[in-house]
N, C-alpha and C positions, 0 to 999 in steps of 0.2 A: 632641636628644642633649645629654645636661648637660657641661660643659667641666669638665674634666681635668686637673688638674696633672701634666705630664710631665718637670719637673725631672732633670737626671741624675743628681741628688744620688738620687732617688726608685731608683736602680737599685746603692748604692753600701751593702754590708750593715757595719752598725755592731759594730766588736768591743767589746764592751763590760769595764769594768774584773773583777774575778777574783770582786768579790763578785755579780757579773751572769752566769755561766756559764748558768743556764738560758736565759735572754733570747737570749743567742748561738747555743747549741743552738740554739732554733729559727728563729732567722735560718739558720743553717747548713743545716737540713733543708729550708726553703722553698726553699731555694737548689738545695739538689740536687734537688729537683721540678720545679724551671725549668728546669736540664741536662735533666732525664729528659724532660720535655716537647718540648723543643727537638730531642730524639733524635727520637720518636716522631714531631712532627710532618714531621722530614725523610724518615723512613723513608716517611710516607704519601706526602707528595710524591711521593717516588721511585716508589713500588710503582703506584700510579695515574698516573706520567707515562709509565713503560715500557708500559702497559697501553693507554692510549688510544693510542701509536705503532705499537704490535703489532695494534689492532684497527683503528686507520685502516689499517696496509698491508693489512691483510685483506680489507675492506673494497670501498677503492677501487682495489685492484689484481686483485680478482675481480670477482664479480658486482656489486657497488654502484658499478661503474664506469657502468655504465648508467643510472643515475639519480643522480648525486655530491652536486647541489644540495638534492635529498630528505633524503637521509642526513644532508647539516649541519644542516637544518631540524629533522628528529629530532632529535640530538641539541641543539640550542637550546629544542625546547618540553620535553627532559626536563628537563633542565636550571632552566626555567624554574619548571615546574610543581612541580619539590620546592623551589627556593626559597620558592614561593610557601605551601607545603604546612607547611612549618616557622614561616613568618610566621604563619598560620593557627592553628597550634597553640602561638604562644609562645615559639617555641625561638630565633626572629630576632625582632630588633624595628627593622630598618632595612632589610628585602626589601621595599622598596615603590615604588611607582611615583612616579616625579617630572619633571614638566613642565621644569620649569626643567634636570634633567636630561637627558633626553631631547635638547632641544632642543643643548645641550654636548655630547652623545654623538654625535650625527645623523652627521656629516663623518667623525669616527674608524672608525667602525661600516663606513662606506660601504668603508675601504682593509679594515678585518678581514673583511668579507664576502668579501672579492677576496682576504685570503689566504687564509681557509677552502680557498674554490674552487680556488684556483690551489696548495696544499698536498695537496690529494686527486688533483687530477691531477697532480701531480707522482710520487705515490705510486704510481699507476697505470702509471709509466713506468721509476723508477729503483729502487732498492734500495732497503733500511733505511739501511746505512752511508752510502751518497752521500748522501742525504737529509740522515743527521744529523749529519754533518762539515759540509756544505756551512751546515746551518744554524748554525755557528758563526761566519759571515759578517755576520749581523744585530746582534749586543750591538757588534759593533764597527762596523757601519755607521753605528748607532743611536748610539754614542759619537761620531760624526765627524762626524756630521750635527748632535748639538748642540753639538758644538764650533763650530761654525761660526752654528747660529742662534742658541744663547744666551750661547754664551764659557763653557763649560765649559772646567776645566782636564784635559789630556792628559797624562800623566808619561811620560817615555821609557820605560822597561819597557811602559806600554801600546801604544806605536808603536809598539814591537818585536814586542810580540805579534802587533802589528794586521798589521805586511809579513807573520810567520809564517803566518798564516792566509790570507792573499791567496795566498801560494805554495802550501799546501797546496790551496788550493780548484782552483789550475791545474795543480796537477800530478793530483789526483783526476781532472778533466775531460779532462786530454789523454788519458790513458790507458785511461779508461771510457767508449771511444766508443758504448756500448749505444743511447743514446737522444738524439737532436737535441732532439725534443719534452718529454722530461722534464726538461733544464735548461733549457728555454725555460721551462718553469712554475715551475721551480723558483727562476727569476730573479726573477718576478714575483711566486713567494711570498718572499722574500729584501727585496724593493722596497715592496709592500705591508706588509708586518709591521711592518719600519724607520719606513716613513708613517703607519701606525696609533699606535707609539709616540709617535712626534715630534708629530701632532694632540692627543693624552689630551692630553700634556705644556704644547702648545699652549691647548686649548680650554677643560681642566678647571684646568689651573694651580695656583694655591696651593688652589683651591676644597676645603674638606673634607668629603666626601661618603664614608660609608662603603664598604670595600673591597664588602660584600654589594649593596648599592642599586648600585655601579657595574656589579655581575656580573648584576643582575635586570635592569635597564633595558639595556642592550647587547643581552643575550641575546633579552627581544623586540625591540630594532629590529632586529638579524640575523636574527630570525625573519619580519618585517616587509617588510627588504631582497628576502631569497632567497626566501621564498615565491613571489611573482609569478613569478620567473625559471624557477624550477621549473614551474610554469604553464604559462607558455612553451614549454620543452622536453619538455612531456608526461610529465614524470615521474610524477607522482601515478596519471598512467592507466595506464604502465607497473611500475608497482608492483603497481596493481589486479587488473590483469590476469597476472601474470606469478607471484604470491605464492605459490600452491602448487605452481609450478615448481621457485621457490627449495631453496636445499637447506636445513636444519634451521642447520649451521654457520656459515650467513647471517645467518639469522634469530637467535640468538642474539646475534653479535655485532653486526648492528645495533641490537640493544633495549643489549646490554651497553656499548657506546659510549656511548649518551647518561648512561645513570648514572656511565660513569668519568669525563666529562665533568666531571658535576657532581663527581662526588669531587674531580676535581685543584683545583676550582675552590675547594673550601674548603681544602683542603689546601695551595694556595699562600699562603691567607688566613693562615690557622696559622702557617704557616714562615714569613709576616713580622712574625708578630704575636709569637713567640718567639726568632726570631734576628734575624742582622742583614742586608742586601742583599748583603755580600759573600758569608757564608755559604750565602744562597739560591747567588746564582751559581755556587758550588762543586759545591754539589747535584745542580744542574742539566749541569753537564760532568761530574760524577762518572758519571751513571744513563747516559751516554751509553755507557761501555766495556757496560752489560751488555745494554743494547737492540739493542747491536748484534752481539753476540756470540747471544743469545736470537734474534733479528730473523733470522740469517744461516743458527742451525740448524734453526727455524723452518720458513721459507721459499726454506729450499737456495738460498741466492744466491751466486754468485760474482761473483768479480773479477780482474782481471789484479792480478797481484804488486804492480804499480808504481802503482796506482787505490792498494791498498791501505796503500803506503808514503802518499800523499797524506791518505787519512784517518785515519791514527794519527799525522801531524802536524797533522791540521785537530786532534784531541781532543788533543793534547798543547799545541797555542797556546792553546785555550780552556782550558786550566787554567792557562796563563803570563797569560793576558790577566786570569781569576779570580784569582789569587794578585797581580798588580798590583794589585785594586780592593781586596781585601782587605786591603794594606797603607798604603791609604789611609786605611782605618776605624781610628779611637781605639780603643787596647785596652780600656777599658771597655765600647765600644756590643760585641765581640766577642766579651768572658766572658762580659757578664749576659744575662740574658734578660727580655723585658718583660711584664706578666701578659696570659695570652690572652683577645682579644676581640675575637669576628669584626664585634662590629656599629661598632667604632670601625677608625677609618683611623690609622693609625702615624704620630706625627709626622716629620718632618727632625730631624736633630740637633742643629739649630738653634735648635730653636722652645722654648717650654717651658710651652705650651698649645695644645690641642688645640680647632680652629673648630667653631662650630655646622656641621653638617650642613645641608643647604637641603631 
């Protein structure tokens, strides 16, 4: 990959003097292409991260409960295979396999597999809403855990948010006694997740490896991981066996999960390749009020009153803990947007060149 000048100056549009109005015109119009892109790629995010939560509760809280570790494996070789299918044809030029990656990926891969698994059964046990309240416990786990291992800085508003969400998540559990088992998993996918981020952070480092080569090589050692384990518990023969059992609604949504798989997975790519991490953040707790709203009428789930006061303050501290990282970010990296391009990795706002690739 050729190195990049990513100067800030590079995002700062020149108004130029009266006898230049064309020049600025179309500075001005590039510019609202970048808004207009930065919309779309949020909207995909979104549209494909409500999709993959509605098709894992489907999923793993019916039939594909009997087989969970299959199901990840699916969606990991679909995943894989149209990475690969697009490097084939051109359309990517950094879906490729790498040794020296790999070998970086190996440890991280090993806690994401264990959230996969410990996320599906968790799903098999609680709600939509418990699920994605409670998962507003990780960005701030994940904050306080590198606060501690690398000296990130903390701002009050974000400790505030942090107690907020610690309170919402107890008052969620005390009152939604449904399931012992489902926030036993749901701890472990909360703990895992956390340890998945903190090893990347760990292992891959400043290393610049494109966002698409980190999504190809993960996705087979997760397939690498869990294959065996699935082995193990017979699922492959239970699928075999069991297929024209299934009901048509299954079958569907397990083929349609690994494709949304793959969508979010560019789609996240996009939303950092055009906005900024606070914004992603925002995104991400906004899709939350409609997945669970979608998720609840869905799948007719209920809750006690007071479950329910707990997760519309788990979703309102994720938007106080997102609106603190947000007013961290310089209002430049906020307005602009950066040109997209999935096969490069997004510098820090630090840097102001972009590393070979390995």
């Amino acid at each position: 990959m050729n190195t990049q000048e990513e100067g800030s100056h590079n995002n700062i549009i020149f108004v130029p003097p009266s006898g230049e109005e064309k020049t600025g015109s179309s500075s001005s119009v590039f510019r609202q292409l970048g808004k207009s892109e930065a919309v779309i790629s949020c909207l995909c995010y979104g549209l494909s991260s409500m999709s993959v939560t509605l098709m894992n509760k489907l999923i793993f809280s019916g039939e594909g409960k009997q087989f969970p570790i299959s199901c990840i494996v699916v969606q990991n070789a679909i995943s894989t295979l149209f990475l690969a299918l697009c490097t084939l044809l051109g359309l990517l030029s950094s879906a490729k396999l790498s040794l020296k990656l790999l070998r970086r990926l190996l440890f991280p891969q090993l806690f994401s597999s264990l959230y996969l698994y410990s996320n599906a059964k968790a799903f098999e046990y609680l709600t939509i809403p418990v699920v994605t309240s409670l998962k507003a416990l990780v960005p701030i786990c994940t904050k306080l855990l590198e606060r501690f291992l690398f000296g990130d800085v903390v701002s009050t508003l974000e400790y505030f948010s942090m107690i907020l969400i610690f309170l919402s998540s107890a008052v969620t559990a005390h009152f939604d006694v449904s399931s012992t088992k489902g926030y036993f998993w749901t701890g472990v996918s909360i703990v895992s997740n956390v340890l998945w981020l903190a090893s990347l952070r760990f292992f891959i480092g400043k290393a610049r490896y494109s966002n698409i080569a980190k999504a190809m090589n993960g996705n087979i050692l997760s397939f690498i991981v869990l294959t065996p384990f699935a082995w193990i518990q017979k699922e492959p023969q239970k699928i075999y066996s069991d297929w024209y059992q299934l009901s048509s609604l299954f079958k569907a949504s397990f083929t349609f999960s690994g494709v949304a798989v793959t969508v979010i997975q560019i789609s996240v790519f996009w939303v950092n390749a055009t906005t900024s991490g606070a914004t992603f953040s925002f995104v991400g707790n906004f899709i939350k009020v409609p997945t669970i709203i979608i998720g609840t009428i869905f799948f007719h789930e209920k809750l006690p009153f007071m479950a329910w006061v707990g997760v519309i303050m788990g979703i309102l501290s994720g938007f106080l803990f997102s609106l603190s990282k947000y007013l961290q970010v310089p209002i430049l990296m906020r307005t602009s947007s950066s040109n997209f391009n999935l096969d490069t990795h997004s510098p820090s706002p630090s840097s102001t060149k972009t590393e070979r690739s390995s």
